[in-house]
C-alpha positions in Angstrom: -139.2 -98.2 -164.9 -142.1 -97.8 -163.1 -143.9 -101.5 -165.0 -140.4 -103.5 -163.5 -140.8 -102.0 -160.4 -144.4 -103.5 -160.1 -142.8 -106.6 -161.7 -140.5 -107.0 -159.2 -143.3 -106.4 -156.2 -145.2 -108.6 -157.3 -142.5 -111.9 -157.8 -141.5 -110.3 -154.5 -144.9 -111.4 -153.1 -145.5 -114.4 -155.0 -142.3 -116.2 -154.2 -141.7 -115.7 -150.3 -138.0 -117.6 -149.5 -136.9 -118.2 -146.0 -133.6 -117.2 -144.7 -133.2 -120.8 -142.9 -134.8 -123.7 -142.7 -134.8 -126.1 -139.3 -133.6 -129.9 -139.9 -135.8 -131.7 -137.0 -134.3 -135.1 -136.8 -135.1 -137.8 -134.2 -137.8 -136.8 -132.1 -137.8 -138.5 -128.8 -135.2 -141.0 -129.6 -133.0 -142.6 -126.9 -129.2 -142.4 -126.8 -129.6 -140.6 -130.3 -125.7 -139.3 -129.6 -124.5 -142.9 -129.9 -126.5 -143.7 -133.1 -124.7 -140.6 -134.5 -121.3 -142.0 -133.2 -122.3 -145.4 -135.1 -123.2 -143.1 -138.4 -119.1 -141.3 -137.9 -117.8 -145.4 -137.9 -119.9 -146.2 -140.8 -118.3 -142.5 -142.6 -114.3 -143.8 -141.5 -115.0 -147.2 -143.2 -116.7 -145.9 -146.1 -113.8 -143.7 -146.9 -110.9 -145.8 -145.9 -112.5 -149.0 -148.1 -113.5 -146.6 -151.1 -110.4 -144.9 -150.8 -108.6 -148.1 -151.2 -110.6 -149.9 -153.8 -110.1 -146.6 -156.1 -106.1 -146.6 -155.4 -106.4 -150.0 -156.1 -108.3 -149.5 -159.2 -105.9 -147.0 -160.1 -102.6 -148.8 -159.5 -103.1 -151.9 -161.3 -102.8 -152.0 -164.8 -104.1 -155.1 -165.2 -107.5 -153.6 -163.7 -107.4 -151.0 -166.5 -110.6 -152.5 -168.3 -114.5 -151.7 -168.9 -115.8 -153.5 -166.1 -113.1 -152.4 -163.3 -114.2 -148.5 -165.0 -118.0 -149.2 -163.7 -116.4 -150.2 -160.0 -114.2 -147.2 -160.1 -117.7 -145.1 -161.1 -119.8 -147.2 -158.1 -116.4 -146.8 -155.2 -116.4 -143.1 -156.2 -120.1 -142.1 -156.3 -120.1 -144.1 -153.0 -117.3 -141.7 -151.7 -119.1 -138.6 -152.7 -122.2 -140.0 -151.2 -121.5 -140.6 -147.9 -119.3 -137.5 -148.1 -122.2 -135.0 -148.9 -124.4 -136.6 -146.3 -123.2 -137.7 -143.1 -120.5 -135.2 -142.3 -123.4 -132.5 -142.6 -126.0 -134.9 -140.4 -123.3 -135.3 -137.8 -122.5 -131.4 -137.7 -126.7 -130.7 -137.7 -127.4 -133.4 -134.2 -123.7 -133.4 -132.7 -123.3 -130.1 -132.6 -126.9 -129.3 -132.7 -126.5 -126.7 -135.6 -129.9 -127.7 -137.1 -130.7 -124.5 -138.9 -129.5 -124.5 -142.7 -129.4 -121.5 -145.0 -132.2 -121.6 -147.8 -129.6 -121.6 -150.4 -127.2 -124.5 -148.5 -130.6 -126.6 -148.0 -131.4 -126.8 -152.0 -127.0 -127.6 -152.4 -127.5 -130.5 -150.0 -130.7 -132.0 -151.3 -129.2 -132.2 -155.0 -125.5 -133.5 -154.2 -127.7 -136.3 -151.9 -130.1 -137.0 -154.5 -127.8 -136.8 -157.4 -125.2 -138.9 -155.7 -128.1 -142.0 -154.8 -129.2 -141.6 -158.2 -125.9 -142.2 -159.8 -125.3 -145.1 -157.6 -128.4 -146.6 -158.2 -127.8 -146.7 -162.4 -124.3 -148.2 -162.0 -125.5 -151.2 -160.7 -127.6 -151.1 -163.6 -124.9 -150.6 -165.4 -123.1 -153.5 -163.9 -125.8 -155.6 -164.4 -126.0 -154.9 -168.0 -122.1 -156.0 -168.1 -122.9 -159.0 -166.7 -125.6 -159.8 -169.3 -123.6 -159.5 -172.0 -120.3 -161.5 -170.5 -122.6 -164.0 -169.7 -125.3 -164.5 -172.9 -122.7 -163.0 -175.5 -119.1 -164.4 -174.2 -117.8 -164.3 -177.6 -118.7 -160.9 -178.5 -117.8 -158.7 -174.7 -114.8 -157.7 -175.7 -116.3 -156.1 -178.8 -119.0 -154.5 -176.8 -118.4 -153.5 -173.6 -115.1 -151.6 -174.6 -113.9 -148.9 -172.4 -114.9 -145.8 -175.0 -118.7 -147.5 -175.0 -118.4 -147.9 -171.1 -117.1 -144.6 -170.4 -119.3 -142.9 -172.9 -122.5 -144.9 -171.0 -120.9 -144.1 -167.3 -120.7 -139.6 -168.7 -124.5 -139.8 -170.5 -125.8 -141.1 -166.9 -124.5 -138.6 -165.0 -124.9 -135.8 -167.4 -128.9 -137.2 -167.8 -129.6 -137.5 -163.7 -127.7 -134.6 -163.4 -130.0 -132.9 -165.7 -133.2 -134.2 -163.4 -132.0 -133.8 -160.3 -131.1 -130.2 -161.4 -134.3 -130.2 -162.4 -136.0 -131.3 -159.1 -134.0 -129.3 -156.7 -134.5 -126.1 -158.9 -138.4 -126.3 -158.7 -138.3 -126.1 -155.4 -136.7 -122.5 -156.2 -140.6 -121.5 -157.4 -142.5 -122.5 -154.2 -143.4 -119.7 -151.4 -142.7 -120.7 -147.8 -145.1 -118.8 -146.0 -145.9 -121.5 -142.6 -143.7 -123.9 -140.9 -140.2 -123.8 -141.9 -139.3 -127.4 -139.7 -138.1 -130.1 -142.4 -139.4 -133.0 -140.6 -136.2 -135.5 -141.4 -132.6 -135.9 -141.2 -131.2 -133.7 -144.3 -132.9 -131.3 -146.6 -135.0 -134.1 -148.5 -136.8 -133.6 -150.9 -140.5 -134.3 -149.9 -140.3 -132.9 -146.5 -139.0 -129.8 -148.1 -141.7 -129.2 -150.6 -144.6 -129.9 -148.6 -143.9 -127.2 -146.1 -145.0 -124.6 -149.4 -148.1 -122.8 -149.1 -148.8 -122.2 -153.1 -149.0 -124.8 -155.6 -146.8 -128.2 -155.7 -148.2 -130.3 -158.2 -145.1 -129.9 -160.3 -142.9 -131.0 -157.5 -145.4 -134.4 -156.6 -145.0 -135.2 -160.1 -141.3 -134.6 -160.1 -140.8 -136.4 -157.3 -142.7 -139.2 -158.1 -141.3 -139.2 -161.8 -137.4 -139.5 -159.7 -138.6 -141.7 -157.2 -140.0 -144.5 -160.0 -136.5 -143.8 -162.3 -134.4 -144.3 -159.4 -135.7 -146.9 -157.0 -138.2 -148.7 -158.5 -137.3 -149.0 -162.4 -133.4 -150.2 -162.0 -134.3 -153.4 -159.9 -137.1 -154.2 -162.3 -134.3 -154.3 -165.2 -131.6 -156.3 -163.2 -134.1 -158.4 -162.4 -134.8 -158.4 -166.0 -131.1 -159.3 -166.7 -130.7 -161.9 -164.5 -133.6 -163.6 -165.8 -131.7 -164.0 -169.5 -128.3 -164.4 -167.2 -130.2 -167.6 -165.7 -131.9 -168.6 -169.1 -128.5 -168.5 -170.5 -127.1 -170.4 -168.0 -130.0 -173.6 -168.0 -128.3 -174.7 -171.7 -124.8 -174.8 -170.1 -124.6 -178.5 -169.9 -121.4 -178.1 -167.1 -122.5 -177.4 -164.2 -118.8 -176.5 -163.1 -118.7 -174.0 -166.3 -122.5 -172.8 -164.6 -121.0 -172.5 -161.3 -118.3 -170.6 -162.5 -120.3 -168.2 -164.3 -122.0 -167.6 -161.8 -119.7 -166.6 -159.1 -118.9 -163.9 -161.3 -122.8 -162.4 -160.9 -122.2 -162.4 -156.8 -120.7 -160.1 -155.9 -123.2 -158.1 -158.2 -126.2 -159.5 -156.6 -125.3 -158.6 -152.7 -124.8 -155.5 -153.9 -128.4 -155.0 -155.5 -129.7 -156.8 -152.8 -127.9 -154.1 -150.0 -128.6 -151.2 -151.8 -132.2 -151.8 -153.1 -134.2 -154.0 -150.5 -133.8 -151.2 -147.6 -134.8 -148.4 -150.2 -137.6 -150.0 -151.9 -138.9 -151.1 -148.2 -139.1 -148.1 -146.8 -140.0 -146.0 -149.5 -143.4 -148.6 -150.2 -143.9 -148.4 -146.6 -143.5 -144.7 -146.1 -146.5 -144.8 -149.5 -148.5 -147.9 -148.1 -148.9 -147.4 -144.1 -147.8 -145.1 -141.4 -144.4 -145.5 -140.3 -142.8 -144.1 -137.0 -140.6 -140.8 -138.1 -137.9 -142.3 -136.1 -138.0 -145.6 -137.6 -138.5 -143.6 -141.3 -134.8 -141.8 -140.3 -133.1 -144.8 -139.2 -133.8 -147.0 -142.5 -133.6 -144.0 -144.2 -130.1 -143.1 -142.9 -128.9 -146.6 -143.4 -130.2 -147.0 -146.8 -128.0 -144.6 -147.6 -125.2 -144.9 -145.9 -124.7 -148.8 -145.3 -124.5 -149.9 -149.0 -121.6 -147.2 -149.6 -119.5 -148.5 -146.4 -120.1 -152.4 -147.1 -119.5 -152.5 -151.4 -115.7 -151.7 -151.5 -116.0 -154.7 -148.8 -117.7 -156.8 -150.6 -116.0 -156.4 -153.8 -112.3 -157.0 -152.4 -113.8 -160.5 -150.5 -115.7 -161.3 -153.2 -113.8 -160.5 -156.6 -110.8 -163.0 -157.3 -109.3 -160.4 -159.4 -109.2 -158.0 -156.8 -107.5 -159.9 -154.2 -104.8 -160.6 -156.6 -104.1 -157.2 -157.2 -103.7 -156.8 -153.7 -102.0 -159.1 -152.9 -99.6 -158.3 -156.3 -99.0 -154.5 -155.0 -98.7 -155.5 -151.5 -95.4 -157.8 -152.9 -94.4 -155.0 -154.9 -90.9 -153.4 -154.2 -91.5 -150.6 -155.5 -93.9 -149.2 -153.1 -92.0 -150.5 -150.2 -89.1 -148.2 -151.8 -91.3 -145.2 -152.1 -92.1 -145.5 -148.9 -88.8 -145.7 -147.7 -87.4 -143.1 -149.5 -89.8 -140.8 -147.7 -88.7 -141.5 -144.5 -85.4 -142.0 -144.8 -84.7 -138.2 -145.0 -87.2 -137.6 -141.6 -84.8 -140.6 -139.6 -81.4 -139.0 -140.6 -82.7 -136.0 -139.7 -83.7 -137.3 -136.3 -80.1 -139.1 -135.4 -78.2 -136.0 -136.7 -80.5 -133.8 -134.6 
């Protein structure tokens, strides 16, 4: 008794966990309410246009098939993204509730990170289904079948959810014995770990380990993809056929393009030079939040196939009938009453 009594004095003063943490933010930043307010818009759109391409998605058979599965996966890690970050960021600065629970701190950095992570591999994902409609035409059907895509889709979310499970659990082992101000927006990761006072090797090489997998590494393979896609495309003697197969790619590519050129900026700045805090939370804030707001968009404009379906369930009588026969009971009710 008396050897896990000394055990548990001396974990006791190896590992010293704060009760809360404090979420600076903006620091000096003029009409910060009003960014914030612009941060709620971008939230309302992101869940009205997700919620719509995923009902969408859902309603129409014809969209039922491997590659619509990958835009389901993207419109619903979008969702979930937005959802675990900018609800929490408006309640911190709007209401100006900026201290966070130890234990609510290490929740909101891994549903964050997870959720970027995941986004970040289904464009890879998409990318990769592009490739093979393009360079193996005769043999997609055969390949990118909705088992394979699924099964793809389920080992990338079990894998980052192993690493970022991994990440935000290390920070469990660190001692917090100085400041306890997380100089950023949300509980991020670095800002969190470099407030320790023991030993964070593990958690630099995590981080960096994450940081390559997950923002560096997937643009370097679509790049990678689109590089055969375009290779492919040079012996396609029509150039109507080329332009055709193409169109199918661009939707694909403005979503790279949104999601990845903010990210990759500001993290090689933040590495390279000195960047302003405030200027490190707004790109930061955008990079996360802009991309999830602006795909469902930009897949509805952009995707032929989508347009028809809504334009296929907009036309269809049965909804209209649905509708109706929900409120037909509510207006009886009201001229009896």
């Amino acid at each position: 008794m008396a050897v896990e009594e000394k055990a548990a004095t001396i974990l006791n003063t190896t590992f010293i966990r704060p009760a809360k943490f404090y979420i600076n933010g903006f620091s000096n930043f003029p009409n910060a309410t009003f960014y914030y307010f612009f941060l709620c818009f971008i939230y309302i759109m992101t869940v009205v246009g997700n919620g719509f391409l995923i009902a969408v998605i859902y309603f129409v058979k014809t969209l039922h098939t491997a590659k619509y599965m990958i835009v389901f996966s993207l419109a619903l890690t979008d969702l979930c993204g937005s959802t675990a970050l900018i609800p929490k960021v408006l309640d911190t600065f709007l209401f100006d509730r900026r201290e966070i629970v130890y234990e609510a701190c290490i929740s909101y950095m891994f549903f964050v990170w997870f959720f970027g992570s995941v986004q970040s591999w289904t464009l890879v994902t998409m990318a990769f289904d592009r490739f093979i409609a393009i360079c193996f035409p005769l043999r997609y059907h055969s390949i990118v079948t909705k088992p394979a895509t699924a099964a793809v889709l389920l080992l990338g979310w079990v894998l980052l959810l192993a690493a970022i499970g991994c990440m935000a659990g290390l920070i469990d082992r660190l001692s917090f014995c100085g400041s306890l101000v997380i100089q950023s927006f949300y509980c991020d990761h670095g800002p969190v770990f470099r407030l320790a006072c023991n030993d964070t090797s593990l958690n630099y090489i995590i981080a960096y380990v994450l940081l390559t997998a997950i923002v560096f590494v997937p643009p370097i393979l679509i790049a990678l993809t689109y590089f055969y896609i375009a290779m492919a495309l040079s012996r396609i003697a029509s150039g109507v056929e080329r332009l055709k197969a193409l169109k199918t790619c661009t939707s694909h590519l403005i979503l790279v393009a949104i999601f990845f050129l903010p990210l990759v900026g500001t993290n090689l700045a933040v590495m390279t030079s000195y960047i302003h805090p405030n200027a490190r939370i707004v790109n930061s804030t955008l990079a996360h939040t802009l991309p999830s707001m602006l795909n469902p968009i930009i897949y509805t404009l952009k995707t032929e196939e989508v347009l028809k379906s809504i334009r296929k369930l907009w036309k269809n009588n049965r909804f209209r009938n649905r509708l109706t026969n929900k409120l037909d009971p509510y207006i009886t009710n009201e001229l009896t009453n």
